[in-house]
C-alpha positions as CSV (number, residue, x, y, z in Angstrom):
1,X,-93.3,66.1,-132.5
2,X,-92.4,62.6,-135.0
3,X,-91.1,60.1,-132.8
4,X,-87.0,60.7,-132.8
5,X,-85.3,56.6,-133.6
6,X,-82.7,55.4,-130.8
7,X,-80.1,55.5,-133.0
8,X,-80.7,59.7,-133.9
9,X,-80.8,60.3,-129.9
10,X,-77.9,59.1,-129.0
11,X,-75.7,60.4,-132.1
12,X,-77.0,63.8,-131.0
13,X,-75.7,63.0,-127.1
14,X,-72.7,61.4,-128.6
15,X,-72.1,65.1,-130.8
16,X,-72.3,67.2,-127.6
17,X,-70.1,65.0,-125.6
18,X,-67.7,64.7,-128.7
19,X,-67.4,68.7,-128.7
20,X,-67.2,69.1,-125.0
21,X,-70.7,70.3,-124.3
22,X,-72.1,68.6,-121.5
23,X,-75.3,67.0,-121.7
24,X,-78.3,68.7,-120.2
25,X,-81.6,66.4,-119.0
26,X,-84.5,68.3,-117.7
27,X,-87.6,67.5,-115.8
28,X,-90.6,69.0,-117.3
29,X,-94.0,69.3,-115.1
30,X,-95.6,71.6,-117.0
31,X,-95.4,72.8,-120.7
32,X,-93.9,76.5,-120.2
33,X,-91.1,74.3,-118.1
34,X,-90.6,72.0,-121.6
35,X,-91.0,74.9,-123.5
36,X,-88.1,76.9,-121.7
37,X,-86.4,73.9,-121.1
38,X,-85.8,73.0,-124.4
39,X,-85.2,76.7,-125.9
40,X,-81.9,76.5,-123.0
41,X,-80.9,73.6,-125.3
42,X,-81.7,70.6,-122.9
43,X,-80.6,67.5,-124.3
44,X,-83.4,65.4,-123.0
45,X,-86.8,66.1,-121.2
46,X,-88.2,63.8,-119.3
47,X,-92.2,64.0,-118.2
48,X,-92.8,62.0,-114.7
49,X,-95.4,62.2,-111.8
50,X,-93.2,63.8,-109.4
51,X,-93.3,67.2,-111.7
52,X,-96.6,67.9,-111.3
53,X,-96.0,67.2,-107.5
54,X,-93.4,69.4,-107.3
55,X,-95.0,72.3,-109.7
56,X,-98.0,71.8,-107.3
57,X,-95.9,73.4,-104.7
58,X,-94.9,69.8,-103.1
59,X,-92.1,67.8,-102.7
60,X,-90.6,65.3,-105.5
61,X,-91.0,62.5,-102.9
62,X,-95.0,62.8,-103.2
63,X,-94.2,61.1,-106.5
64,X,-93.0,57.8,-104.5
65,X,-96.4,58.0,-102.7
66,X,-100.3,56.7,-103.0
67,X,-101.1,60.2,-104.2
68,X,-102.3,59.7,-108.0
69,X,-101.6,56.5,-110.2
70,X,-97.8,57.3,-111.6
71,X,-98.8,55.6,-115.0
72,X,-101.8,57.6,-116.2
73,X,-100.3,61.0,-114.6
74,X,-97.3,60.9,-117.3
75,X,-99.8,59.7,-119.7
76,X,-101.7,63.1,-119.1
77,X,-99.0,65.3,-119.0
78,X,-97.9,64.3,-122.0
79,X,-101.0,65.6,-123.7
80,X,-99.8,69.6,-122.3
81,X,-95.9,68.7,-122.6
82,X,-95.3,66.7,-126.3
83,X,-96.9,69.1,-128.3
84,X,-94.9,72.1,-127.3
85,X,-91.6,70.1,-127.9
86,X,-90.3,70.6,-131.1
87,X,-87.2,68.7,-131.3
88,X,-85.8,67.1,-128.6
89,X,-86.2,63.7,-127.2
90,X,-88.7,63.0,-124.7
91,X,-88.8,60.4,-121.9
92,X,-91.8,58.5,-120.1
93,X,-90.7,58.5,-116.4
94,X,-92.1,55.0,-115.7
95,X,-93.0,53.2,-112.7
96,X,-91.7,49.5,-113.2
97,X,-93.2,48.2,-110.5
98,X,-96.5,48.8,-111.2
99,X,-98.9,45.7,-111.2
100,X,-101.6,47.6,-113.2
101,X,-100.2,47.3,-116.3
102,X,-99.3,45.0,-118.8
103,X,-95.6,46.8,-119.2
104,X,-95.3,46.0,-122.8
105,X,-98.4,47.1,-124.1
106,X,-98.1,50.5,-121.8
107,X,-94.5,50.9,-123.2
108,X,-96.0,50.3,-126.9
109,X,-99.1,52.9,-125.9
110,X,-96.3,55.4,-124.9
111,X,-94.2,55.4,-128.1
112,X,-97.5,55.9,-129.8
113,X,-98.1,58.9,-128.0
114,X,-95.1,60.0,-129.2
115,X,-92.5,59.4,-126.3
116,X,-88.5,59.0,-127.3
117,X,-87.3,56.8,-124.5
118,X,-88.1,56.0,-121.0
119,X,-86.9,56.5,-117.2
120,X,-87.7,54.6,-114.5
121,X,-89.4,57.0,-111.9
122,X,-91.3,56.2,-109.5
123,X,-88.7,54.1,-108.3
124,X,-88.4,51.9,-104.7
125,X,-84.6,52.7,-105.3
126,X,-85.1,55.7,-103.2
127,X,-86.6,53.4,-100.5
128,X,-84.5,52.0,-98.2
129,X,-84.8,50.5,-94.6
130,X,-87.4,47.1,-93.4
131,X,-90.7,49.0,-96.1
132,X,-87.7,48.5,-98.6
133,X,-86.9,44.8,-97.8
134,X,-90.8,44.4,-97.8
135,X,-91.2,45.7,-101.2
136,X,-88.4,43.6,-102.7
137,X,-89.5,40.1,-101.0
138,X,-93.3,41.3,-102.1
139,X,-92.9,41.3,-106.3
140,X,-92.2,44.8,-106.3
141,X,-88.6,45.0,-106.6
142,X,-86.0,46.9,-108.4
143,X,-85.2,44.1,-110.5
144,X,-88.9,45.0,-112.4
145,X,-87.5,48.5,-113.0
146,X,-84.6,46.5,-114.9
147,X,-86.8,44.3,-116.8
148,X,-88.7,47.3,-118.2
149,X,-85.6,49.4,-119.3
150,X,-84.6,45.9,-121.0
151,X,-87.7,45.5,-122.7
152,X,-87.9,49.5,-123.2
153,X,-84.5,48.6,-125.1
154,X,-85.7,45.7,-127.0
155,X,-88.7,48.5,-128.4
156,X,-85.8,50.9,-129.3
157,X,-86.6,53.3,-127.2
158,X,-83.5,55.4,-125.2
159,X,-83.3,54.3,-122.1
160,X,-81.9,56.4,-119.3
161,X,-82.1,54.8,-115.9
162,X,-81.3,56.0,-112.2
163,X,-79.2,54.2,-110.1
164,X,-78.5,53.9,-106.7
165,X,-75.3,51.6,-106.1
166,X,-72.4,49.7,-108.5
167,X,-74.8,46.6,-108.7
168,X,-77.6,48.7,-110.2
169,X,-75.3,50.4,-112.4
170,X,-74.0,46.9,-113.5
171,X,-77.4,45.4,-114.1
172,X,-78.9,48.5,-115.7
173,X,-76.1,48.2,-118.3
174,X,-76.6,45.1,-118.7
175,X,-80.1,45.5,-119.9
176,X,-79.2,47.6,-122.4
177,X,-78.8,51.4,-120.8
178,X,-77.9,54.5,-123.0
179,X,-77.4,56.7,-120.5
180,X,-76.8,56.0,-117.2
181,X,-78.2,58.4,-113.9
182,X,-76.4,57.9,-111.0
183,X,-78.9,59.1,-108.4
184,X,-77.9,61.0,-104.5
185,X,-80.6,61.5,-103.8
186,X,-83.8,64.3,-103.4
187,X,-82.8,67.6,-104.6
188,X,-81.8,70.2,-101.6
189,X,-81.9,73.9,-102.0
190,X,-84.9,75.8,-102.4
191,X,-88.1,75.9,-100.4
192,X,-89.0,72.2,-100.2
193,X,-85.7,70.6,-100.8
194,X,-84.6,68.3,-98.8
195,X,-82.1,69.3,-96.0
196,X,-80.6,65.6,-95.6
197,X,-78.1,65.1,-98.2
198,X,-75.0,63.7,-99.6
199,X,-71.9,66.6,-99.6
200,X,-70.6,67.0,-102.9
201,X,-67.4,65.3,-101.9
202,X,-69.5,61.8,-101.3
203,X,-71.8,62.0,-104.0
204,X,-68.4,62.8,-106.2
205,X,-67.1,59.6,-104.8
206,X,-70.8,57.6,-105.4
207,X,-71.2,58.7,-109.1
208,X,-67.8,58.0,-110.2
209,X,-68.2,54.5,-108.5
210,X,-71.1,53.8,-110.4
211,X,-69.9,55.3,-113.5
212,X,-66.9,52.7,-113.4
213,X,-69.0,50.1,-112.8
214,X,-71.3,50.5,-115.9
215,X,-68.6,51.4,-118.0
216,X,-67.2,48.2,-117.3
217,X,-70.4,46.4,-118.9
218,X,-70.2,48.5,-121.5
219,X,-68.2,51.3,-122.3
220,X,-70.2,53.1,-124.9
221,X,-72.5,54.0,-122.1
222,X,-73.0,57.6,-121.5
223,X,-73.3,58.3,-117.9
224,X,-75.1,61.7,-116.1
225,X,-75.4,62.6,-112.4
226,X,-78.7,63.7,-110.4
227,X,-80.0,65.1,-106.9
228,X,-78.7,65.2,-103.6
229,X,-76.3,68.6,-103.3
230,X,-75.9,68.7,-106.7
231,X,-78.7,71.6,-107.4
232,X,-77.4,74.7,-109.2
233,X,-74.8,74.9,-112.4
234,X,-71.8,75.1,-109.7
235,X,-72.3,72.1,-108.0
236,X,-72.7,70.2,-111.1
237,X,-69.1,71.7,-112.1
238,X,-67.8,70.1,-108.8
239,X,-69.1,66.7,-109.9
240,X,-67.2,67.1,-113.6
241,X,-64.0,68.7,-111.9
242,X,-64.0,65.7,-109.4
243,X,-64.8,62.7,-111.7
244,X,-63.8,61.5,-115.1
245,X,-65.8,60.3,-117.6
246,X,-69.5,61.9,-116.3
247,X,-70.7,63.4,-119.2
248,X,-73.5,65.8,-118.0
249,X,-76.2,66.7,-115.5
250,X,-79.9,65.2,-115.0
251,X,-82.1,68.0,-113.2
252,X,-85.7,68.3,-112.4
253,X,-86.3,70.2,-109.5
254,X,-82.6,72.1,-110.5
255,X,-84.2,73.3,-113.6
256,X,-87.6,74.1,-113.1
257,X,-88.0,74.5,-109.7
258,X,-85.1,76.2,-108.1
259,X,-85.3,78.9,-111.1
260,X,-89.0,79.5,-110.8
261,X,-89.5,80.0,-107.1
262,X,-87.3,83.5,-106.8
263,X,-88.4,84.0,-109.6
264,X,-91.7,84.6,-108.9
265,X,-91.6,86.3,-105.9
266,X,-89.1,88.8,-107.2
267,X,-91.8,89.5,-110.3
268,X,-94.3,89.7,-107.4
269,X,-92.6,92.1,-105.3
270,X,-91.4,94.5,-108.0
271,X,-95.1,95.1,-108.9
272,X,-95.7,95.6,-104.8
273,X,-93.3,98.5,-105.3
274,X,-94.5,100.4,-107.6
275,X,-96.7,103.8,-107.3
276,X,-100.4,105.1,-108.2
């Protein structure tokens, strides 16, 4: 797939939101998922560790943990997901934080490889408590994660960050943030999602915050929402019903996990029921 130019991405976001089609992001941890994804009419796929965690059979937190090097695991997805995408924009989920690499010649390796735009994922903004302090006093902060989506913008490539509070959401669009995804958290629902969440009243409350805070950097900015309860088509429509402005929904685990797992076993039992 030819590398799609900043400016085409978001004039093709900005046409769906224009006509009052929500916009559609999807995680993509295996090519069939991309694939699938994209013939649904995603918006946006994005390729980050955490899928191949998750289509593993594992939670997306393993992403977040000293399982695999999060750099060179997108970098090798990429080689099953990119060339089944035909013609949709493609994001890098990359870790910011990551003192192995030299971020601008990664990011310049990545748009040679074919990648649209980037997300920062893993991210220590799902860390919280004394390891978080730690992690922010010890050069691995999410202030990097900023610095990379400014310098992803500076390469033209779309940029589509999580956040996790109004001073994120600020700083983020500050940097230079297409689209903005206000983040509640892991997924729930499903047989590893989390059970500790957000109610959809909060998060509701949390993403509109954070969406009035970025739109106050800049108002062009398009902003999503991601994780926590909001796992299936219906609980996104509570966030759009109980918000203004949020333009659309960022899933991973939503679209290709929660799907495939009845899924499955429902294909697996129906062949357990037949007769010889």
């Amino acid at each position: 797939m030819p590398f799609i130019e900043r400016s085409e991405s978001l004039q093709r976001l900005q046409s769906q939101v224009d006509a009052g089609t929500p916009l559609l992001g999807a995680g993509a941890g295996t090519g069939i998922s991309a694939k699938f994804a994209e013939r649904g009419g995603t918006d946006i796929i994005i390729i980050y560790n955490s899928g191949r965690y998750r289509m593993g059979g594992r939670g997306s937190l393993a992403g977040l943990l000293p399982y695999g090097d999060a750099n060179a695991i997108v970098v090798d997805m990429a080689r099953e997901v990119l060339p089944v995408v035909r013609d949709t924009p493609v994001l890098a989920g990359v870790c910011g934080t990551d003192p192995f690499r030299l971020m601008p010649a990664f990011l310049r390796e990545l748009k040679e490889m074919g990648f649209d735009g980037v997300q920062n994922f893993p991210t220590v903004g799902l860390i919280d408590g004394t390891f978080r302090q730690n992690l922010e006093e010890t050069e691995m902060s999410f202030q990097k994660e900023i610095d990379m989506i400014r310098l992803a913008h500076e390469m033209d490539f779309l940029t589509c960050p999580y956040v996790f509070d109004t001073e994120q959401a600020k700083a983020m669009a500050t940097a230079g943030a297409d689209v903005l995804v206000p983040h509640m958290g892991l997924t729930t629902k499903g047989d590893i999602g989390a059970e500790t969440a957000l109610n959809l009243e909060e998060a509701a409350d949390r993403v509109q915050a954070m969406h009035d805070a970025a739109k106050a950097v800049n108002p062009d900015i398009l902003v999503l929402c991601h994780g926590g309860p909001i796992a299936e088509p219906d609980d996104a429509q509570y966030i759009f019903d109980h918000t203004e402005g949020v333009v659309g929904f960022f899933g991973a685990s939503s679209v290709e996990r929660l799907p495939t797992e009845p899924a499955i076993e429902h294909q697996a039992r129906a062949f357990k029921e037949l007769n010889f």
